[in-house]
C-alpha positions in Angstrom: 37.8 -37.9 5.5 37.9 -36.1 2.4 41.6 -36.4 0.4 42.3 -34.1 -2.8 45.4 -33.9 -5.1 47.6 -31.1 -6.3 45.2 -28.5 -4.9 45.6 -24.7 -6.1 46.4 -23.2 -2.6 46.0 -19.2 -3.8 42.1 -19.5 -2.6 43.3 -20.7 1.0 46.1 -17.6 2.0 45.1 -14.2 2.8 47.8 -12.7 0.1 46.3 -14.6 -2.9 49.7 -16.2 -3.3 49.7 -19.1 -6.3 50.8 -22.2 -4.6 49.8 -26.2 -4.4 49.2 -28.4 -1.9 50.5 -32.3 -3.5 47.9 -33.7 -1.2 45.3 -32.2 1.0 43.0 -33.6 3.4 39.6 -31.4 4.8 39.3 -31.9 8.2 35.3 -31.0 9.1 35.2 -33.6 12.4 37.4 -35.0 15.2 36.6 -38.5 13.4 38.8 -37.5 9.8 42.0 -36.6 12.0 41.7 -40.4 13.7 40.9 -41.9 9.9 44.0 -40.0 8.6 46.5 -41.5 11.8 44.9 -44.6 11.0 46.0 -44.7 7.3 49.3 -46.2 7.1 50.0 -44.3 4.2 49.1 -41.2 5.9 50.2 -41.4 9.4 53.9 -40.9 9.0 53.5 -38.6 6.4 54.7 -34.7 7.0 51.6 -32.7 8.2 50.9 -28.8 7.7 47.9 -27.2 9.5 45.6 -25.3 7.6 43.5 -22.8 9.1 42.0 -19.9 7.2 45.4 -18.8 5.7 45.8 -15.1 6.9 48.9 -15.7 9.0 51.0 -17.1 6.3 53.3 -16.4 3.0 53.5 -19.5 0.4 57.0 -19.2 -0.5 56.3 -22.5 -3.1 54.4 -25.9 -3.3 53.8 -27.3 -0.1 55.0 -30.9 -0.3 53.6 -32.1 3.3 50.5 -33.1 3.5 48.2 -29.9 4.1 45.6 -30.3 6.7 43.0 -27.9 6.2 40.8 -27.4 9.0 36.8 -27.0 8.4 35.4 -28.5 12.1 32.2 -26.0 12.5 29.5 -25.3 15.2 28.9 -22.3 18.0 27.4 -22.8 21.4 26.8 -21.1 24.8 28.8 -24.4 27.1 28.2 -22.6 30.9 26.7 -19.2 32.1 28.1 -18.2 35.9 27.8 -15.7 37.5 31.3 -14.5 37.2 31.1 -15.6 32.8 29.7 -16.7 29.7 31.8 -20.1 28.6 31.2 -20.1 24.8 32.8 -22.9 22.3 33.1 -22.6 18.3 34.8 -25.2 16.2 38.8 -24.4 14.8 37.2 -24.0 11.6 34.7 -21.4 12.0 35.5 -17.7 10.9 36.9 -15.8 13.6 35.2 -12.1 12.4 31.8 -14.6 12.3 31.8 -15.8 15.6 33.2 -12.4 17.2 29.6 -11.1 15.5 27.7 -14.1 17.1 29.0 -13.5 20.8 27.9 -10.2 20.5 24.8 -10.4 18.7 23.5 -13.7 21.1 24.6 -11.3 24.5 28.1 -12.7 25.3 30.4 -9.8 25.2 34.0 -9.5 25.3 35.5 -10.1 22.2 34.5 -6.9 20.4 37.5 -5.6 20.3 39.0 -8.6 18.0 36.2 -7.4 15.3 37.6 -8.3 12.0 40.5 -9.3 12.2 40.7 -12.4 9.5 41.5 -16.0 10.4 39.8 -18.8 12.0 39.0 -19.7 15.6 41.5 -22.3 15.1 44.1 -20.1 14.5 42.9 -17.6 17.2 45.2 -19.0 20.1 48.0 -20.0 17.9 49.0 -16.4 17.5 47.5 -15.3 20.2 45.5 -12.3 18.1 45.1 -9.1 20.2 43.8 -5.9 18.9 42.6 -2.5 21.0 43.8 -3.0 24.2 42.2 -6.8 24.3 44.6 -10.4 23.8 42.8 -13.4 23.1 44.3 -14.8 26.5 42.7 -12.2 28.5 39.4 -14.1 26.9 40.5 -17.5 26.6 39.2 -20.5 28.5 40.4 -23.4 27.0 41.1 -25.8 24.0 41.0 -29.3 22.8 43.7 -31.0 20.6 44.8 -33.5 18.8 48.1 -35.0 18.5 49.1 -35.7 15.2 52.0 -38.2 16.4 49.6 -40.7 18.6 46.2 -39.4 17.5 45.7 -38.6 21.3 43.2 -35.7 22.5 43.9 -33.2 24.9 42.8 -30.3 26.4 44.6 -27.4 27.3 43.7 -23.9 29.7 45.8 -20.8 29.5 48.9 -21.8 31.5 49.8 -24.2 29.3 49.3 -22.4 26.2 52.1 -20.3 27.5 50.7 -17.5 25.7 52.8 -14.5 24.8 52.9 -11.3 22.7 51.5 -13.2 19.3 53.1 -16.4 20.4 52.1 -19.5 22.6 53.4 -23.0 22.5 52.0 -23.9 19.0 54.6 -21.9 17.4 57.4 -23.5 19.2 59.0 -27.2 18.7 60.0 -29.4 21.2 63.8 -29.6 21.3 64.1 -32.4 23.9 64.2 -32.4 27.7 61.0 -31.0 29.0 59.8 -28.3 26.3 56.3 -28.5 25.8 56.6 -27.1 21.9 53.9 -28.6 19.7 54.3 -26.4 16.6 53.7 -28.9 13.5 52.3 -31.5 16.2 48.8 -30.3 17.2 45.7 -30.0 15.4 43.2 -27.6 17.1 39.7 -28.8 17.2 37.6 -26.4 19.3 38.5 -23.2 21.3 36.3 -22.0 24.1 36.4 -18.3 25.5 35.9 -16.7 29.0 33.7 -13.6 28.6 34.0 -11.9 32.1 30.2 -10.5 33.7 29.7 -8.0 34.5 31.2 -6.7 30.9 33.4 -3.5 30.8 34.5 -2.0 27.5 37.9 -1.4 26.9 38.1 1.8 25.5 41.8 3.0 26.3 43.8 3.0 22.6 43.2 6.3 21.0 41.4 5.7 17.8 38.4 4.5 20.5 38.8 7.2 22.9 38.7 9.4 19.5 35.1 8.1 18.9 34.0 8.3 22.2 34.8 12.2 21.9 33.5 12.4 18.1 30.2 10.6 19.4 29.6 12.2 22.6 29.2 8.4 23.7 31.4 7.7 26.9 29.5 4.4 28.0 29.4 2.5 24.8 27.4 -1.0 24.9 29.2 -3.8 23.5 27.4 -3.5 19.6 29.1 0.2 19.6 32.2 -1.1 20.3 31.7 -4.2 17.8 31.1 -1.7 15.2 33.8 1.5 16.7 36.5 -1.5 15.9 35.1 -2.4 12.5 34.7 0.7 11.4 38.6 2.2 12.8 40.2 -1.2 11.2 38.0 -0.9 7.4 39.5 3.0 8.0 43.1 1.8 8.1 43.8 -2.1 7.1 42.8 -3.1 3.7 40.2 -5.7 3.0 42.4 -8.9 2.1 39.0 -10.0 -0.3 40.1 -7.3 -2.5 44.2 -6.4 -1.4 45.9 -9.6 0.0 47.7 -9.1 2.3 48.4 -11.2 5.9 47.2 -8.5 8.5 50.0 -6.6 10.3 53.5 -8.1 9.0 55.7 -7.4 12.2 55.6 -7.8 15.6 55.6 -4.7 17.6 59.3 -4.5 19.4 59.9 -4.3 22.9 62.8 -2.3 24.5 63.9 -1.5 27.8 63.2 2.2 29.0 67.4 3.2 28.4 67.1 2.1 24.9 63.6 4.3 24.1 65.1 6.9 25.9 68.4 6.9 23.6 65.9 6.9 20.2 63.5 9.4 21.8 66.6 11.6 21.9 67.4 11.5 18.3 63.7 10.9 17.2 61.4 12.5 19.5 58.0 11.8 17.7 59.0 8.0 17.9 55.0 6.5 19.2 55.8 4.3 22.2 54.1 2.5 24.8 55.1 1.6 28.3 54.1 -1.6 29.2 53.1 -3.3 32.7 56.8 -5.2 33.1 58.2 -2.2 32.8 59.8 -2.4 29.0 58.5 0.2 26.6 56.3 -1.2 23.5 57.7 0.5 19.8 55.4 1.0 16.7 56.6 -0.9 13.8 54.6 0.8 11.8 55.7 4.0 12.7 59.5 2.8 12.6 58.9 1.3 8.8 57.2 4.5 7.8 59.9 6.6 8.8 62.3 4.9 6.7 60.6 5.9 4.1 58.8 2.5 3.1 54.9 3.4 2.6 53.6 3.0 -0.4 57.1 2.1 -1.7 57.0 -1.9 -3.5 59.7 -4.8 -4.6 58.0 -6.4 -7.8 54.2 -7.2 -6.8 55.0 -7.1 -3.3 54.1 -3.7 -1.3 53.8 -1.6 1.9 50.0 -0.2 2.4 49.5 3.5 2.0 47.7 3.6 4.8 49.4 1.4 7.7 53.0 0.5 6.9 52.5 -2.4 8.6 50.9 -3.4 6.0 52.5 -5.7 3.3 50.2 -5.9 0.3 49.6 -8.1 -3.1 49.8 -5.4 -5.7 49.6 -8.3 -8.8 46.3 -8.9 -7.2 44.7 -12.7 -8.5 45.6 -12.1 -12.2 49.2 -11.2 -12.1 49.7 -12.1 -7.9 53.0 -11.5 -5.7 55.3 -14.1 -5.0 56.3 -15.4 -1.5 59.7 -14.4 -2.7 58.6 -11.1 -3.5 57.0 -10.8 -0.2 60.1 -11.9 2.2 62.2 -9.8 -0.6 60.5 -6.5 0.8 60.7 -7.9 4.5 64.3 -8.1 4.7 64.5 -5.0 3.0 62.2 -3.4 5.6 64.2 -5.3 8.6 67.4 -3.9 7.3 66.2 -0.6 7.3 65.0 0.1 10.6 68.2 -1.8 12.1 70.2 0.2 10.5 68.3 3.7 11.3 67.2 2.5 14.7 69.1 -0.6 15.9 65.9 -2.6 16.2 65.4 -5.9 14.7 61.6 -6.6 13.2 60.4 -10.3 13.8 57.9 -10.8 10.8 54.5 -12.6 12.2 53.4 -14.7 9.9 55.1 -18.3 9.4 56.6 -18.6 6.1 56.6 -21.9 4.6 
C-alpha cells in the first residue's frame, strides 16, 4: 500500500481541473484495500474512489481520503459455446481493453471504443454508446467493502443497472436498499461477449458508413474503428480539451409529452424506446437554446456536440469546478424553461 500527501489531483480528472487530494492511497492489488481497513488510522477515515477521473468535476480539495484505483491484468476466464468470459482489473483503461477484446478475437464491445475511463468505472455508470450498454455485455464483478473489508461478487441483477446508473451511485438509506455508492471498491469486472457475434449497426452515424463504404457485413475490427473514427469526428480528445464526456443524461418522456414538443418544435431528434417512453437528445435540446460554442469564464459548450462541456483555460489557466456547474445550471434552466424538461448532469460532482 502506497500512501501520498497533498497530491495535485488536475493529472487524475478528465477536465484538467486543479484540485488536491490531503491524502491518497494507490490501490494496485486486493492486498492494499485489506492493509488500508486494517490501519486504524485509516479504517474509519472518509473514502473517495478514484478511477480514471472522466466522470467527475473537482469543485475543490478533496478532504477524504482518495482511493485511486491502479489493480491491472486482462485474461480470457471461460470460452462456451454460447460466449467468451473475459476479466480485466478496475484499473485498466477501458479504450485499452476494448482494443484487446477485439484484437485477441473476443468481440462485443466495439461499440464502447473510446470512450475514456477505466474498467472500474465501466459498470458504475453503466457506459453505453451506439446502440450497445455495458449490461448487455456484463458478466459479473468482484468487490470490496470498505466498511468490513469483505469481498463480494456481484452479476447483473444485482447491479440493478439502469440508463447510466446501477447501485454504486445510490446509498443505502436504511431498510433493505442495497445502495453502496461511497462503500465499494471495484476490483475486477468480467464481460459476456455473446457467439456467435452480431454487429450492431442500427444508430445512424454507423448505418451512414455502412452506405459511404459499401460495407453492410462489417467484422468486428470495422466496427472497432467505424466508432473511433464517428466519436474523434464529434467528441473532443480530453488529452488536449478536458472535458468529462457527454455532460447530461439523455431525458425520457412519455409519448403525450413528445407529442406536445413535437408540436411546437417539429425537428426535436427523438427516440422511442422499448418501454414505450420516447428517449430526447440533450444535445439537440442544449443547442437549440442557443448554447454551442457559447462559455461562463473557462468553462464551455463544444462546437461540435453541445453535450459537450469543455476546459477552455486548458492546463495553464484551467476551468474551475465552479465554473463548470456555473454553465450547467445555466444550461438546465434553459431548456426547462424552453421545453419543460429537467437535465440530470452525469458526472458526480464532489
Amino acid at each position: 500500500m502506497i500512501m501520498e500527501h497533498n497530491v495535485p489531483l488536475q493529472p487524475y480528472n478528465s477536465f484538467g481541473i486543479v484540485a488536491r487530494a490531503q491524502h491518497l492511497v494507490r490501490i494496485a492489488q486486493e492486498a492494499d484495500v485489506a492493509a488500508l481497513l486494517a490501519d486504524a488510522s485509516l479504517a474509519g477515515a472518509d473514502k473517495f474512489v478514484l478511477g480514471g477521473g472522466s466522470n467527475i468535476v473537482l469543485t475543490g480539495d478533496v478532504k477524504p481520503l482518495v482511493l485511486k484505483v491502479e489493480i491491472q491484468g486482462r485474461r480470457l476466464v471461460e470460452e462456451t459455446d454460447r460466449a467468451w468470459i473475459v476479466e480485466a482489473g478496475a484499473g485498466e483503461n477501458w479504450h485499452e481493453t476494448v482494443q484487446w477484446t477485439v484484437e485477441n478475437g473476443f468481440p462485443g464491445l466495439e461499440n464502447l471504443a473510446l470512450i475514456p475511463g477505466t474498467v472500474g468505472g465501466s459498470p458504475v455508470q453503466n457506459i453505453g454508446a451506439y446502440g450497445v450498454e455495458l449490461q448487455d455485455r456484463f458478466d459479473s464483478l468482484d468487490a470490496i467493502d470498505l466498511e468490513t473489508g469483505r469481498p463480494f461478487t456481484l452479476d447483473a441483477a444485482q447491479c440493478a443497472f439502469g440508463y447510466r446508473d446501477s447501485v454504486f451511485k445510490h446509498a443505502a438509506s436504511g431498510g433493505n436498499d442495497f445502495g453502496l455508492a461511497g462503500r465499494a471498491l471495484i476490483t475486477r469486472v468480467r464481460f459476456r461477449l455473446p457467439k456467435p457475434w452480431k454487429a450492431v449497426a442500427g444508430y445512424f452515424d454507423l448505418e451512414r458508413k455502412m452506405e459511404e463504404t459499401g460495407n453492410f457485413t462489417p467484422d468486428a475490427h470495422e466496427m472497432f474503428d467505424w466508432v473511433c473514427a464517428i466519436r474523434r469526428a464529434k467528441l473532443p480528445d480530453w488529452r488536449v480539451l478536458g472535458n468529462a464526456g457527454s455532460f447530461f443524461k439523455n431525458p425520457t418522456v412519455t409519448p403525450e409529452q413528445c407529442a406536445d414538443i413535437i408540436a411546437r418544435d417539429p425537428k426535436i431528434v427523438h427516440y422511442p424506446m422499448a418501454d414505450g417512453s420516447i428517449k430526447l437528445a440533450a444535445g439537440w435540446l442544449i443547442d437549440a437554446c442557443g448554447w454551442k460554442g457559447k462559455s461562463v469564464g473557462n468553462a464551455g459548450v463544444y462546437e461540435r456536440q453541445a453535450l459537450v462541456l469543455v476546459n477552455r483555460g486548458g492546463r495553464e489557466d484551467p476551468v474551475t469546478g465552479g465554473e463548470v456547474m456555473t454553465l450547467a445550471k445555466a444550461i438546465q434552466t434553459s431548456v426547462y424553461e424552453r421545453f419543460g424538461i429537467r437535465l440530470e448532469p452525469e458526472p458526480v460532482v464532489v
